[in-house]
C-alpha positions as CSV (number, residue, x, y, z in Angstrom):
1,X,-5.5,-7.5,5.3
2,X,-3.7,-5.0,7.5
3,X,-1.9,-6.6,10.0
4,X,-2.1,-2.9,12.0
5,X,-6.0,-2.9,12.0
6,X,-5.7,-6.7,13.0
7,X,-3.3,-6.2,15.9
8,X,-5.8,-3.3,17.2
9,X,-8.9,-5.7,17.0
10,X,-6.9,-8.2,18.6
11,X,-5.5,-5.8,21.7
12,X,-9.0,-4.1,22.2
13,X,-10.9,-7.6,22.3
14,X,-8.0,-8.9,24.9
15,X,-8.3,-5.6,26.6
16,X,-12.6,-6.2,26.8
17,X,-11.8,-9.6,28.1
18,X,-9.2,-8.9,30.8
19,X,-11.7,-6.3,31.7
20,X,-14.5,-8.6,32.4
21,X,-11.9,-11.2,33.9
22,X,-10.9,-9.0,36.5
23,X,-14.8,-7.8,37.2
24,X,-15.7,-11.2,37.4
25,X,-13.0,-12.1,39.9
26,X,-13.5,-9.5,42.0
27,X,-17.3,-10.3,42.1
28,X,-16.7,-13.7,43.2
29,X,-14.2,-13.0,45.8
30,X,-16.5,-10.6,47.0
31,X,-18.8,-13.2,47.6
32,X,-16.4,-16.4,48.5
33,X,-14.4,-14.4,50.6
34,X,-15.4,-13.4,54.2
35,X,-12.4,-10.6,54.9
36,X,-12.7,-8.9,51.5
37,X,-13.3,-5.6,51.8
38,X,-15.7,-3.2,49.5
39,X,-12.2,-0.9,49.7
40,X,-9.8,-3.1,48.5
41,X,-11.2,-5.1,45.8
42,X,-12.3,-1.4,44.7
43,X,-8.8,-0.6,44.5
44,X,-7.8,-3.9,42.8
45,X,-10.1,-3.3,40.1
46,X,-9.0,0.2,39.7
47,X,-5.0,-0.5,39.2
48,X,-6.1,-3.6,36.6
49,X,-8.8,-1.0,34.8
50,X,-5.5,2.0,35.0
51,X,-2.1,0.0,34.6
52,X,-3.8,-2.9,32.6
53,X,-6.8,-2.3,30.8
54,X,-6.4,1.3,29.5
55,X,-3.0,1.3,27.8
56,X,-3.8,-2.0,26.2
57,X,-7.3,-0.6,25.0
58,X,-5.2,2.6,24.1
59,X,-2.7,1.0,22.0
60,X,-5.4,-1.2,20.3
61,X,-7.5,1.8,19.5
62,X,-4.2,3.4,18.1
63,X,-3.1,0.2,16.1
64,X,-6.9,0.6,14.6
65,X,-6.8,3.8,13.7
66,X,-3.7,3.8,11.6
67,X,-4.5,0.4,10.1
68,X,-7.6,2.2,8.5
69,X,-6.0,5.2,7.2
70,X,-3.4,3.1,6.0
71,X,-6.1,0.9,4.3
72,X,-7.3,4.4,2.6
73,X,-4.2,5.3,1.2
74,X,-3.9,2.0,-0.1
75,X,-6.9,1.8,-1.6
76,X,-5.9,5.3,-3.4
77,X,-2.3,4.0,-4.3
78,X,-4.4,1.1,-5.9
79,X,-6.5,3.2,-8.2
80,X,-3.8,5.7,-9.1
81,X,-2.2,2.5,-10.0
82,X,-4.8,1.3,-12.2
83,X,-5.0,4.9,-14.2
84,X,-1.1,4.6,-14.5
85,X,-2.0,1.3,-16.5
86,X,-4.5,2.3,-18.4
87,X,-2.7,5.2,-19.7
88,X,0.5,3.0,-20.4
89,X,-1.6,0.3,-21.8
90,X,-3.7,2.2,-24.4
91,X,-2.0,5.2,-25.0
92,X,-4.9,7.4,-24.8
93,X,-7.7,7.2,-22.3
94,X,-10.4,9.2,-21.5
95,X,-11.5,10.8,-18.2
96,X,-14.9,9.3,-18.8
97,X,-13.6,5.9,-19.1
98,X,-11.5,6.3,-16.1
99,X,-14.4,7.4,-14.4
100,X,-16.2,4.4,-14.6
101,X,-14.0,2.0,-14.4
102,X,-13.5,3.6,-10.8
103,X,-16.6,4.5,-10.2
104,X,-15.3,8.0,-8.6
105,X,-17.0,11.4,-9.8
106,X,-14.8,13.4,-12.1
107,X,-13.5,16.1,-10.2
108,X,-12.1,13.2,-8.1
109,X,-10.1,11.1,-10.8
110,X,-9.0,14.4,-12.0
111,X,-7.4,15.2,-8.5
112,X,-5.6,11.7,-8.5
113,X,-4.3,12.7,-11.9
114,X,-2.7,15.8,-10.8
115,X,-1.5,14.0,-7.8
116,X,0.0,11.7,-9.9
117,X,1.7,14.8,-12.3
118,X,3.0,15.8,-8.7
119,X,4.5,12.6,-8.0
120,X,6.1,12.9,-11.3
121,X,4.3,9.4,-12.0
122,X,3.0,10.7,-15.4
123,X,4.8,11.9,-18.3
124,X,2.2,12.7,-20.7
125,X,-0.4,15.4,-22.2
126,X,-3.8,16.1,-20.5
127,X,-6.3,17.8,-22.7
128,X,-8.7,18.8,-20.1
129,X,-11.1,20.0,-22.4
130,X,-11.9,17.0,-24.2
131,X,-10.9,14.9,-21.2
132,X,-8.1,12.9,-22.6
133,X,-4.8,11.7,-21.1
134,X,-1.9,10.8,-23.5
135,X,1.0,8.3,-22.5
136,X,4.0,9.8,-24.1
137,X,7.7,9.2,-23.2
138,X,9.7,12.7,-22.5
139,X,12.3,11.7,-24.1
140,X,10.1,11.5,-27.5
141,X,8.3,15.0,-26.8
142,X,11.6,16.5,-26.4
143,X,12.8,14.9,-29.8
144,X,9.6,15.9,-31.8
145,X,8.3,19.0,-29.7
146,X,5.0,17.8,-31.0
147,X,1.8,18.3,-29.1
148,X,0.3,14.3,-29.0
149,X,-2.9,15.7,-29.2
150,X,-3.2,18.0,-32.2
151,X,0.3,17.9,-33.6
152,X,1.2,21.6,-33.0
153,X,4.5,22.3,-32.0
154,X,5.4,23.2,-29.0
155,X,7.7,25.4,-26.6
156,X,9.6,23.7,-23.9
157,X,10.1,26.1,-21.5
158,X,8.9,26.3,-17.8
159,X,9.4,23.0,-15.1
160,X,7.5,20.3,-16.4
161,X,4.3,21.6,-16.9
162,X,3.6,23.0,-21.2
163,X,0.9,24.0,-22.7
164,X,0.2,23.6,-26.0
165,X,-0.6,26.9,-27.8
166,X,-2.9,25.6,-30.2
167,X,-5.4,23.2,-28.9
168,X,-4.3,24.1,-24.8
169,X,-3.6,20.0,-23.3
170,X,-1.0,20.5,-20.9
171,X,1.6,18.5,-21.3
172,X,3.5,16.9,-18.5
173,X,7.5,16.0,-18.6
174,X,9.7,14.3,-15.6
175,X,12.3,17.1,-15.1
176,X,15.9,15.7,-14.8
């Protein structure tokens, strides 16, 4: 759990409650008390709504906020996470497995791969026309200047990013 998101809930509900505390004062003082004026327990409620109420609601409503989009990105680390493994694990995966084991649509898992090629995460070969992500090491690409996918040799030349001539996966290398 997000202890942001819960430190929002928490100041907004103690915000609510200070909010009715002071109401609920007010009201009975209103009644209880004979020199009470409409005026000044007007203005007493005011400063506790402006210099009490407010900036905690505000800083609970803040501390909410940013707990949920930390929560998203997350939940995205997470899953990037999980591709990173199956990758690893098996060697080859396809996008259609990925796919469902996240239960994303395509051109989704396929923007958290390149994201993940951004982040230099993955060092591998993509054939995006079959849909298949290979787990190679640089180190052995560089060696064999093999593609993993159909064998044909390959050019290193560019930053990070080759395509293989024959069979076109795109092939993926941390640059050092």
């Amino acid at each position: 759990m997000n202890v942001g998101r819960i430190s929002g809930v928490i100041l907004l509900i103690v915000a609510v409650v200070i909010l009715v505390a002071a109401a609920a004062l007010l009201g009975v003082q209103a009644v209880t008390e004979e020199t009470a004026t409409v005026g000044g327990q007007l203005l007493g409620f005011v400063i506790v709504l402006v210099f009490v109420v407010i900036p905690i609601g505000a800083i609970g409503a803040y501390l909410l906020m940013r707990g949920r989009a930390e929560e998203t990105a997350m939940a995205k680390a997470r899953e990037q996470r999980k591709i990173l493994n199956m990758v690893l694990t098996q060697g080859k995966v396809s996008l259609d497995e990925i796919v469902f084991e996240l239960n994303k649509p395509r051109p989704e898992v396929e923007d958290m791969v390149r994201d993940l090629v951004g982040k230099q995460l993955f060092t591998g070969a993509i054939n995006w026309k079959d849909g298949i992500l290979y787990s190679k090491e640089a180190a052995q690409l560089k060696a064999d200047r093999k593609c993993p996918n159909c064998g044909g040799e390959l050019e290193l030349a560019g930053r990070g990013v080759i395509e293989c001539p024959w069979c076109g996966s795109e092939v993926f290398l941390h640059i050092d």
